[in-house]
N, C-alpha and C positions, 0 to 999 in steps of 0.2 A: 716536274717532268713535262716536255715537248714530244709529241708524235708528231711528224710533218709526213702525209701523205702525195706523192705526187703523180696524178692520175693517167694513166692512160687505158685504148679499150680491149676486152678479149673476153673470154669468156669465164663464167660461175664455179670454184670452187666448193668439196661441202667440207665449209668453216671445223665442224665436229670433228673430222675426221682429220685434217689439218693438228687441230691441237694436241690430238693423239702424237703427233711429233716429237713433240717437244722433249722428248726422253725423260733421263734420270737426273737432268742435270738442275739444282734446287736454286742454285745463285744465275741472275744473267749475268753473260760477259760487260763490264766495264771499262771502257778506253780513255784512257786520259792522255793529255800533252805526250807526254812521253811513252806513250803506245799502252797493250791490253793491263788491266790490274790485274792480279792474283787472284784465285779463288777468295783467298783470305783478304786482300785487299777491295772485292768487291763487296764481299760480306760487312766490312768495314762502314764502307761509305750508305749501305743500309741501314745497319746500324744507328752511324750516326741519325740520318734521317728519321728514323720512328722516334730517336732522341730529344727530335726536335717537335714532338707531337706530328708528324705528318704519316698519314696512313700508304704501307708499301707493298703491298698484299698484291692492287692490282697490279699496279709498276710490275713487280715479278712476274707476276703468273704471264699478263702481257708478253713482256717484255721475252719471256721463252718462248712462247708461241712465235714472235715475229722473228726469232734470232736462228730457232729453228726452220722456219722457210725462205729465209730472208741472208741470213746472216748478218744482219747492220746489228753492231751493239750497241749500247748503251753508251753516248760519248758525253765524259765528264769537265765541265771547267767552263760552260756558255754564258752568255750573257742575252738571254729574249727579249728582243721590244714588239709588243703589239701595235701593230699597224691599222687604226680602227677602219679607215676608209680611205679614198684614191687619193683624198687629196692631201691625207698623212702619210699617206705611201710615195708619191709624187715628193713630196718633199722633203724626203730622208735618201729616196734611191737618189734625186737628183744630186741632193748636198754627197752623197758619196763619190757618185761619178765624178764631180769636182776634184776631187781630194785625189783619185788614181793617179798611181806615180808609175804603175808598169800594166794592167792587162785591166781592160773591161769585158767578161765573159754573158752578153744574155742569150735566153732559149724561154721563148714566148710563144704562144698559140695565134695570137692578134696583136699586129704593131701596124696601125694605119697610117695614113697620109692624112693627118688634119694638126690642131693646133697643137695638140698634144704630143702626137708621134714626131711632130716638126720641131717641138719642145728640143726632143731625147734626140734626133738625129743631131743638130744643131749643135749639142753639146756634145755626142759621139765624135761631130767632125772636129771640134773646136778642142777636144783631149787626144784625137789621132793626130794633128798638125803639131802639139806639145812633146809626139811621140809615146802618147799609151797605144797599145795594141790594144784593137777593140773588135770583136766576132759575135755576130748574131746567129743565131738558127730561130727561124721564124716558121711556123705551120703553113704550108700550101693553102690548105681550106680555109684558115683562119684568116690569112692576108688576100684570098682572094679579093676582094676589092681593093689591097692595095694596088696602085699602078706600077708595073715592073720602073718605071726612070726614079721613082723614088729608092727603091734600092740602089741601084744603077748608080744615081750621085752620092752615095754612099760607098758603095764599090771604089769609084771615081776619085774620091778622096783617100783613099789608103785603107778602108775599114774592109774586115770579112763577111759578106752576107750570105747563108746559105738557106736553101729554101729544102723544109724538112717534108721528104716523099712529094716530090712533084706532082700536081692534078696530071702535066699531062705523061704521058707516060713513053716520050721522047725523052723525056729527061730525065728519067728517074734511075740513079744509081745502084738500082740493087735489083730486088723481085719488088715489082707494083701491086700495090693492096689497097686501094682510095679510102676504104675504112680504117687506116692506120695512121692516125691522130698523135698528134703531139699537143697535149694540153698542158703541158709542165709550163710555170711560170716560175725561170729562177734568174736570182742577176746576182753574180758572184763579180767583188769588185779587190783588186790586188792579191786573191785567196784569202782575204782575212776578213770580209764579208759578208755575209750573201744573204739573201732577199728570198722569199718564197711565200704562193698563196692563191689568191683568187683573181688578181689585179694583171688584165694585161694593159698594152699601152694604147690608150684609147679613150679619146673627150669623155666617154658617155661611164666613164668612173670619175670623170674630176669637181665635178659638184656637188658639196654637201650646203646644208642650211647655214651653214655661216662663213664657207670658203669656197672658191674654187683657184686650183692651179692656173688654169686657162685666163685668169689675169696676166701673170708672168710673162703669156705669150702675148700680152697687148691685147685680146680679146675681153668682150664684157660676158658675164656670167648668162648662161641660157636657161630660158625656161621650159627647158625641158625635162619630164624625172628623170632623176641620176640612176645609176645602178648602183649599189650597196653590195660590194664585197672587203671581205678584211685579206691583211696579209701580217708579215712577222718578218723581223731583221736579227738576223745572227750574227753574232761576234766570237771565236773562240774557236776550238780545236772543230767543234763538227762542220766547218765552213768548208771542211777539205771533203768530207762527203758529197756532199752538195757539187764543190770540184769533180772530182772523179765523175759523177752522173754526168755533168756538161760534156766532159770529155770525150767520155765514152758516147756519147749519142753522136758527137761530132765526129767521131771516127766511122762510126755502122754509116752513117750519112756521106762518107766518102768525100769529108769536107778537108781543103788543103793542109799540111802539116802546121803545128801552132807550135814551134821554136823558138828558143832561144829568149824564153819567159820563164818568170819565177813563179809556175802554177803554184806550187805548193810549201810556200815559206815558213818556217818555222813557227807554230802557235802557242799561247801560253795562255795558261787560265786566263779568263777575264771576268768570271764570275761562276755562280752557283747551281746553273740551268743543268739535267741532266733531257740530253736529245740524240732520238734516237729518229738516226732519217730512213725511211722504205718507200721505196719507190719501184714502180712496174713500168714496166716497155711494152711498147707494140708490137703484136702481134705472138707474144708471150703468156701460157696459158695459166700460172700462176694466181694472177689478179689480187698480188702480193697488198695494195691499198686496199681492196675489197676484204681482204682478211683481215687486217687491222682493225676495221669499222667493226665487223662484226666481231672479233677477239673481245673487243674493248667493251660493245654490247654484252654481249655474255658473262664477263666477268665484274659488269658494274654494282658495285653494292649501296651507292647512295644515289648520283642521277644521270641520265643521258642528256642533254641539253643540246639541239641539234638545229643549225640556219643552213638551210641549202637552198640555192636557186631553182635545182634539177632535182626533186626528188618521186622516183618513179621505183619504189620497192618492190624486190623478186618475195617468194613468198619462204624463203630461208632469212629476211631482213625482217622482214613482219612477225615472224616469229620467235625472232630471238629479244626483240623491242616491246612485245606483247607481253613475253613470259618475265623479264623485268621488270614490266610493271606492275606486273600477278604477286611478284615478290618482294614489292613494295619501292623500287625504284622508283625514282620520281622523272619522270620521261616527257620532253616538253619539244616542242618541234616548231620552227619558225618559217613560215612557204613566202616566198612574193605572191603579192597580190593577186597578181596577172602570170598565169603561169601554163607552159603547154600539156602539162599533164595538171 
């Protein structure tokens, strides 16, 4: 089982009260290739599972909670690779972007102007001249320091850049909120792909102790500390979720019409993974990821194991982290060193 969370900010739901939701219903919904399973067919592929010595208690109970305020079910047929660090991440999204034979979709928080970001343009332009369609949505706050002609010769070459909730508020397409953040990190590549995680496109993820990508670009490795985040690559029917989110946010953004592409091709099993995507929007009071963490909290019966960069807990997260380890949860938590909180 995959939860993929993708974060955005608003305000505190209470979790308790949420899971009171989840009605009467005892099986989650399961979708596979060929659209929703049966009740009976969902009960099936549980089944099998506990079959195979794997515990599905939380899966379920989860997986209602999130399906009840969420509606995302359970999508069967994936194939997950963990992406340990930027420069395993760098080198899986790049080799895919290669391969695109019709659309490159990303929607990033931070895509700068350095060796890195000149990486990913470079090859953006070098598959839009081949004729892939290729559209970004990049975060206002996040690319501020990038310099607008970096987009611009991107633009310049046939590529979509759109900049999500303008700083200034001359250009901004909708109602202006400056607190309405796009932190989503997704790169969905011919719909039968997509990427998602902590990695946006930027030097200061490409160096681990025994690689850095920033060679590729003819530069030599700095010494400076790396940042440390993971991310994950999907293959398989839940890639089209993934789809729809890029979508749909390029739409509320009031970004140009994306025609006459094959978003959403036909998928087939590619392996065993069961992934279930939720994700929350700006400016939306839900805080549908905020649920999930805590859902998943509360119903853990073995351990929490938890690496955040940012972790500044309300006092509904302390308590439901607290009271599983009261009950024998094994709860492990991992900070940077150097942290604002």
């Amino acid at each position: 089982m995959v939860l993929f969370g993708l974060v955005c900010c608003a305000s505190l739901p209470d979790v308790k009260e949420v899971g009171e939701k989840a009605g009467n219903r005892t099986t989650p919904e399961i979708v596979g290739p060929r659209g929703p399973l049966s009740p009976e067919e969902s009960k099936a592929v549980l089944d099998k599972l506990r079959r195979q010595g794997k515990s599905t208690d939380i899966l379920e109970r989860h997986s209602l909670v999130m399906q009840s305020v969420s509606e995302s079910p359970l999508v069967l047929g994936n194939k997950v690779k963990l992406l340990i660090d930027g420069p395993a991440t760098y080198e899986a999204m790049l080799s895919a972007i290669r391969r695109a034979k019709d659309h490159v979709h990303l929607e990033t928080f931070i895509f700068e102007d350095d060796e890195v970001g000149r990486l990913f343009a470079d090859l953006f332009l070098k598959k839009r001249a081949e004729g892939v369609h290729v559209s970004i949505l990049y975060d206002s706050v996040g690319c501020r320091n990038t310099p607008s002609a970096f987009f611009q010769r991107l633009k310049d070459g046939g590529i979509q850049p759109l900049e999500f909730n303008p700083i200034n508020p001359l250009k901004v397409r909708r109602k202006w909120l400056l607190n309405q953040r796009d932190h989503r990190k997704i790169l969905i590549v011919d719909g039968r792909i997509a990427f998602t995680g902590g990695i946006n496109v930027s030097r200061v993820y490409s160096s681990s102790p025994s690689r850095d990508v920033s060679r590729e670009a003819g530069k030599e490795k700095s010494d400076e500390q790396p940042w440390r985040d993971t991310h994950v690559q999907i293959e398989g029917p839940a890639v089209a979720e993934f789809q729809k989110l890029f979508l749909d946010s390029w739409q509320r953004q009031k970004g140009p019409e994306l025609s006459g592409r094959n978003h959403f091709p036909a998928l087939k099993k590619v392996g065993d993974d069961l992934v279930q995507v939720v994700a929350s929007t700006p400016g939306h009071m839900n805080r549908l990821t905020y649920i999930m963490h805590l859902a998943g909290f509360t119903h853990a019966e073995n351990s929490i194991h938890i690496m955040n960069s940012y972790f500044v807990p309300d006092s509904q997260t302390v308590k439901v982290l607290t009271e599983a380890a009261r009950r024998g949860v094994d709860v492990k938590i991992i900070l940077p060193g150097s942290s604002g909180r």
